[in-house]
Backbone bond lengths (Angstrom), bond angles and torsions (degrees), N, CA, C in turn:
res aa  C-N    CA-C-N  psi(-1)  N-CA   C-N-CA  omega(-1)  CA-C   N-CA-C  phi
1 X - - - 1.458 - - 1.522 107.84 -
2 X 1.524 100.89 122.83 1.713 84.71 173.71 1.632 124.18 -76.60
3 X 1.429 109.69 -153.29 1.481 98.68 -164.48 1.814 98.42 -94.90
4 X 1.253 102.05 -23.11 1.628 116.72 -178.31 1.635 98.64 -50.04
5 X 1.679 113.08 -61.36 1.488 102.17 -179.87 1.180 126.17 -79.93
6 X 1.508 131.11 -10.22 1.268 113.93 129.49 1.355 163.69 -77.91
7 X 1.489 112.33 21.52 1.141 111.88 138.24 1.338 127.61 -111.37
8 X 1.298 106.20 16.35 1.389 117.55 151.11 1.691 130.51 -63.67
9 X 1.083 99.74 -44.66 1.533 128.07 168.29 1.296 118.85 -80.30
10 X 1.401 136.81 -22.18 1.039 140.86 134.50 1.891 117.69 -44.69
11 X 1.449 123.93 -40.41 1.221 133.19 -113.13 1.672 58.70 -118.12
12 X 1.359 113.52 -71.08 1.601 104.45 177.03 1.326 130.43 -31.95
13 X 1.283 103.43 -39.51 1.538 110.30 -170.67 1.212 113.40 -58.35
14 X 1.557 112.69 -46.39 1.474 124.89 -161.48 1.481 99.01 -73.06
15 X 1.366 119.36 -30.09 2.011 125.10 -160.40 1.209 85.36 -88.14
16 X 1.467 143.05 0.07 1.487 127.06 -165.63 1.250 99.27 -95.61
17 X 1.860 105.68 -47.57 1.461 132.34 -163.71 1.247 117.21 -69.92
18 X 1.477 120.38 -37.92 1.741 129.90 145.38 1.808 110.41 -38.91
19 X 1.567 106.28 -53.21 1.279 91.04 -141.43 1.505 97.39 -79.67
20 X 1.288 117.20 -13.14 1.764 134.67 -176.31 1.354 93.66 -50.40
21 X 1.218 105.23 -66.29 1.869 140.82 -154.51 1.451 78.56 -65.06
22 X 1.515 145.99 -97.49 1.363 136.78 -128.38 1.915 92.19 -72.00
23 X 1.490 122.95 -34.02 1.220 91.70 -163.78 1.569 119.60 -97.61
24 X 1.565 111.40 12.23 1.486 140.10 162.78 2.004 105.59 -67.55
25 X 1.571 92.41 -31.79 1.836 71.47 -163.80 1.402 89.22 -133.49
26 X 1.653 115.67 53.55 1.316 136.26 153.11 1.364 97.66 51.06
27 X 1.530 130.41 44.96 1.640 102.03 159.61 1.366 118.07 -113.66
28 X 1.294 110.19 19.46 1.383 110.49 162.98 1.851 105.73 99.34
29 X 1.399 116.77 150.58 1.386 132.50 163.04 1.070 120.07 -79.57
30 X 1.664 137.03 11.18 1.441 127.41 -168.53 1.560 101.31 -88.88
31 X 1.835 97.96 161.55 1.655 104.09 -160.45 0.947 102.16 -73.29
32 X 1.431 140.34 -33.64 1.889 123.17 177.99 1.282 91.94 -56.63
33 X 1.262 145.29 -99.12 1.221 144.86 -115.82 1.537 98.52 -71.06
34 X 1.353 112.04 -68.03 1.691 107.10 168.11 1.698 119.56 -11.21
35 X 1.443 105.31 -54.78 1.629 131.76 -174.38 1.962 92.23 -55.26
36 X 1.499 103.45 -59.64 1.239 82.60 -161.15 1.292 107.80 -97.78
37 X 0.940 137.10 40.92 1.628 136.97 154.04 1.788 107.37 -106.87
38 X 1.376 100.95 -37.12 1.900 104.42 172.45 1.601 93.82 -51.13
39 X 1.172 101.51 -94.68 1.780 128.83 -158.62 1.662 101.12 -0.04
40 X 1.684 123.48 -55.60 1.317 105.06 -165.15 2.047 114.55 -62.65
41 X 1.458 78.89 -34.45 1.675 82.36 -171.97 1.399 104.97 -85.26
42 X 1.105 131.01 -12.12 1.399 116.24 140.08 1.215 146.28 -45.92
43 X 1.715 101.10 -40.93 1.405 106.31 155.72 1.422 141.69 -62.59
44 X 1.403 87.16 -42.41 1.995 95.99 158.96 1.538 133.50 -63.95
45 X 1.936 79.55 -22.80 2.225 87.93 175.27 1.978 85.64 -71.40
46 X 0.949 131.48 -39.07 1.608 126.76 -150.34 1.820 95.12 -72.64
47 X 1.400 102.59 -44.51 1.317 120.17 -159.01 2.307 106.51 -74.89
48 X 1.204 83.82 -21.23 1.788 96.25 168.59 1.036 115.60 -95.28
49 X 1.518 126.34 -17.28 1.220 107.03 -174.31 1.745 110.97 -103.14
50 X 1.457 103.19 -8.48 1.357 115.70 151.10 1.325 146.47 -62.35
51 X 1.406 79.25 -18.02 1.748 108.32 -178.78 2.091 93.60 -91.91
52 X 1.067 118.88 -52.32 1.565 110.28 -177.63 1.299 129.23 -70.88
53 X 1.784 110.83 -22.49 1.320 114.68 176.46 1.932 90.89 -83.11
54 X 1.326 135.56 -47.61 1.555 107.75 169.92 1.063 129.22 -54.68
55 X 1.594 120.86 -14.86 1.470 107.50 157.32 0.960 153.30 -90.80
56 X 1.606 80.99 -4.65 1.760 99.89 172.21 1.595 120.27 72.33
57 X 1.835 91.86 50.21 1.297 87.78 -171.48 1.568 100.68 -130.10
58 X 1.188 109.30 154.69 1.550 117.22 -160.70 1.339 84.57 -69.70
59 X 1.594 104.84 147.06 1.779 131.62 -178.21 1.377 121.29 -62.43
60 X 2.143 110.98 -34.32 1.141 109.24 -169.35 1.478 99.32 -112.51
61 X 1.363 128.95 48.04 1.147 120.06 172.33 1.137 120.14 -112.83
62 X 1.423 136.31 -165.93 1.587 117.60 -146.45 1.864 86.14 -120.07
63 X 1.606 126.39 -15.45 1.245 135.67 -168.70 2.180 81.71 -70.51
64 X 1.346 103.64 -62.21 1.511 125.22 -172.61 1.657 105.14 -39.11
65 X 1.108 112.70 -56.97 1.848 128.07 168.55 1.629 97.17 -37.47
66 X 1.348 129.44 -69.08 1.058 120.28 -121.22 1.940 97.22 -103.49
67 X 1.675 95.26 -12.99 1.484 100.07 165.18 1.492 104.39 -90.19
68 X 1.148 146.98 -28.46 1.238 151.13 -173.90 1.812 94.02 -63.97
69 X 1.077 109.88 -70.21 1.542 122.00 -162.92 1.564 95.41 -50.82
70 X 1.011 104.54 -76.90 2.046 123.88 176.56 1.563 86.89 -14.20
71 X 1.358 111.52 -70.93 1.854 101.60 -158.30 1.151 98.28 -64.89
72 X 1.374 137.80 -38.26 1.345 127.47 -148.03 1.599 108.28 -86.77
73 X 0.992 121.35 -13.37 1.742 139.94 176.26 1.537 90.96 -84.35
74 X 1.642 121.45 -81.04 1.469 126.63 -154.69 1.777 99.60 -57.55
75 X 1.459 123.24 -64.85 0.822 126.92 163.93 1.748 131.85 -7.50
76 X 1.467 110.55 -98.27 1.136 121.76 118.67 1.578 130.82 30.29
77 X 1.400 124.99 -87.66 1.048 117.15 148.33 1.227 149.78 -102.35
78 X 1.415 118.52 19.52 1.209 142.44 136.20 2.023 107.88 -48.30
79 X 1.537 121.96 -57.21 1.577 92.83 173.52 1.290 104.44 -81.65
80 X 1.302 127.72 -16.69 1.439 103.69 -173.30 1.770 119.34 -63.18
81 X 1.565 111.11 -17.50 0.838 86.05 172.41 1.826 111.71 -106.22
82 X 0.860 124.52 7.69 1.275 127.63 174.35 1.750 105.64 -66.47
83 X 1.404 123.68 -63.95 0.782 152.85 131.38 1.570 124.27 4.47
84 X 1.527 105.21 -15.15 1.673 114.39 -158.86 1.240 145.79 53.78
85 X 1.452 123.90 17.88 1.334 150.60 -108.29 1.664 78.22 -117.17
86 X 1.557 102.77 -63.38 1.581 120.62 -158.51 1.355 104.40 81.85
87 X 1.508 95.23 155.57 1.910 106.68 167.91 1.835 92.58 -148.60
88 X 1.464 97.14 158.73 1.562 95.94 179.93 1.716 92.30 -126.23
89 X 0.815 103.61 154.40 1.914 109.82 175.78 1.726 124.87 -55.00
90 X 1.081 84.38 -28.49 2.128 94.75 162.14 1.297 109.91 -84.58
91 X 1.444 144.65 -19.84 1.176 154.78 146.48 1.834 114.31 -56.16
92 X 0.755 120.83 -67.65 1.645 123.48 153.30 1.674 122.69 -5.59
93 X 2.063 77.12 -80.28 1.697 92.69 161.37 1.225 123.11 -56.45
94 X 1.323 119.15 -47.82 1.569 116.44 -162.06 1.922 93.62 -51.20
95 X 1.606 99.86 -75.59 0.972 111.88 -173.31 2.278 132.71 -25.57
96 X 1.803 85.32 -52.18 1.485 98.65 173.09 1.751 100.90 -52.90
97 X 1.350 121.87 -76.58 1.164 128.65 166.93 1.956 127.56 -9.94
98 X 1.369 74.79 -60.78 2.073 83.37 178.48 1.933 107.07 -62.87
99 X 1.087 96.30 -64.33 1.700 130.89 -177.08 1.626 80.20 -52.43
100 X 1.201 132.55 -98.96 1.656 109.87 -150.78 1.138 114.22 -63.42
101 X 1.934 129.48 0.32 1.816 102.76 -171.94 1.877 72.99 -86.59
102 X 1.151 132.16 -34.79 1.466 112.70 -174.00 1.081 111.91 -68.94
103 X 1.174 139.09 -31.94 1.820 125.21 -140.99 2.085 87.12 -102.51
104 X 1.423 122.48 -30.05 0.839 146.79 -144.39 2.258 100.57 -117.31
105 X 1.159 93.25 -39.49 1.621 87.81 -174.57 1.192 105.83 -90.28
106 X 1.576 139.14 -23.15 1.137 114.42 173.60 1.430 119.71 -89.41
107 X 1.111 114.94 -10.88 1.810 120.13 158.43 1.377 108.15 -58.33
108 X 1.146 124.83 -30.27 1.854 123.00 -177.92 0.914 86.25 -85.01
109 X 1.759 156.90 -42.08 1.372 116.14 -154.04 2.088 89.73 -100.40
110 X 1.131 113.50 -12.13 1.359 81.40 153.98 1.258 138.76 -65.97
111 X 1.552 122.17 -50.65 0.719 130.60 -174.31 1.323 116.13 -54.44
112 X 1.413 139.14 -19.47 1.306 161.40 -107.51 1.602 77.66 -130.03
113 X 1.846 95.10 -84.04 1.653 90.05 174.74 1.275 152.16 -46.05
114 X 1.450 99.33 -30.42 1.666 112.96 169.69 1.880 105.95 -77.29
115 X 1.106 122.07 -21.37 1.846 101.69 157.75 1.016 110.22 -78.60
116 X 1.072 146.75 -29.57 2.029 161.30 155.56 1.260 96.02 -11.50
117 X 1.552 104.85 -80.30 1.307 110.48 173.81 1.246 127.05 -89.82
118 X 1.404 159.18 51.32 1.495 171.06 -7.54 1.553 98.30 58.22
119 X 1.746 126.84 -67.04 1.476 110.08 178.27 1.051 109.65 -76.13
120 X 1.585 133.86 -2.16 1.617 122.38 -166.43 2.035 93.19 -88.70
121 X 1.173 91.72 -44.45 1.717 98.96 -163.16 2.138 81.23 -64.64
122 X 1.093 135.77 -75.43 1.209 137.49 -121.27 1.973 91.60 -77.61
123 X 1.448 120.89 -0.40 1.414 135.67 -157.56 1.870 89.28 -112.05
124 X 1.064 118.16 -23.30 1.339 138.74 167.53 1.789 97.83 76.86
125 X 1.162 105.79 52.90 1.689 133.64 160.14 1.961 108.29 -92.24
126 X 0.869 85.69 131.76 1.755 73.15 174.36 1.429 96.04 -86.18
127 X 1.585 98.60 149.93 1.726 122.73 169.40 1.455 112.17 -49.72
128 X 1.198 126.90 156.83 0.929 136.17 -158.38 1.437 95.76 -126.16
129 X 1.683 127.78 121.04 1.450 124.51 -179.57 1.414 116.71 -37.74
């Protein structure tokens, strides 16, 4: 996977996790409001993934997930509340929770798959597309 579709898939995660969140606690799908509940955790998706390309760490790995997610949670609500936004501590959780089985679970099932095929090839099975 290149790095383009993962932060695409990252990028999803977060627009999913907004859109869960606003249409769970009835405030509606319209683009301002959407806009301003995304934007902080957008910044933290921007602000993690800045953090993995300085470390020089491969995009689809599960080390990469868990710094990606980290900023995008801490981040995140750090402006929200600057911002006036508020966060409550079950919000935190919810959020850490949603954000790492995504930002974090589909790196395991890659990773998952790429030993799949690592014992298939090294068993002298051909790989499987």
């Amino acid at each position: 996977m290149r790095k383009a579709a993962a932060v695409a898939t990252d990028l999803a995660a977060v627009l999913v996790f907004v859109g869960i969140g606003r249409g769970a606690h009835a405030h509606g799908l319209g683009l301002s409001g959407f806009a301003s509940t995304a934007w902080p955790f957008l910044s933290g998706l921007g602000a993690g993934w800045l953090a993995v390309a300085a470390a020089r760490r491969e995009a689809c790995s599960i080390p990469a997930g868990l710094i990606v997610c980290a900023s995008t949670v801490a981040v995140g609500m750090v402006l929200r509340v600057v911002s006036g936004q508020g966060t409550a501590f079950a919000f935190v959780i919810v959020a850490l929770a949603f954000l790492g089985a995504a930002m974090v679970g589909w790196r395991a099932v890659v990773a998952g798959l790429r030993s799949r095929k690592r014992r298939e090839t090294l068993r002298g099975r051909p790989a499987r597309p």
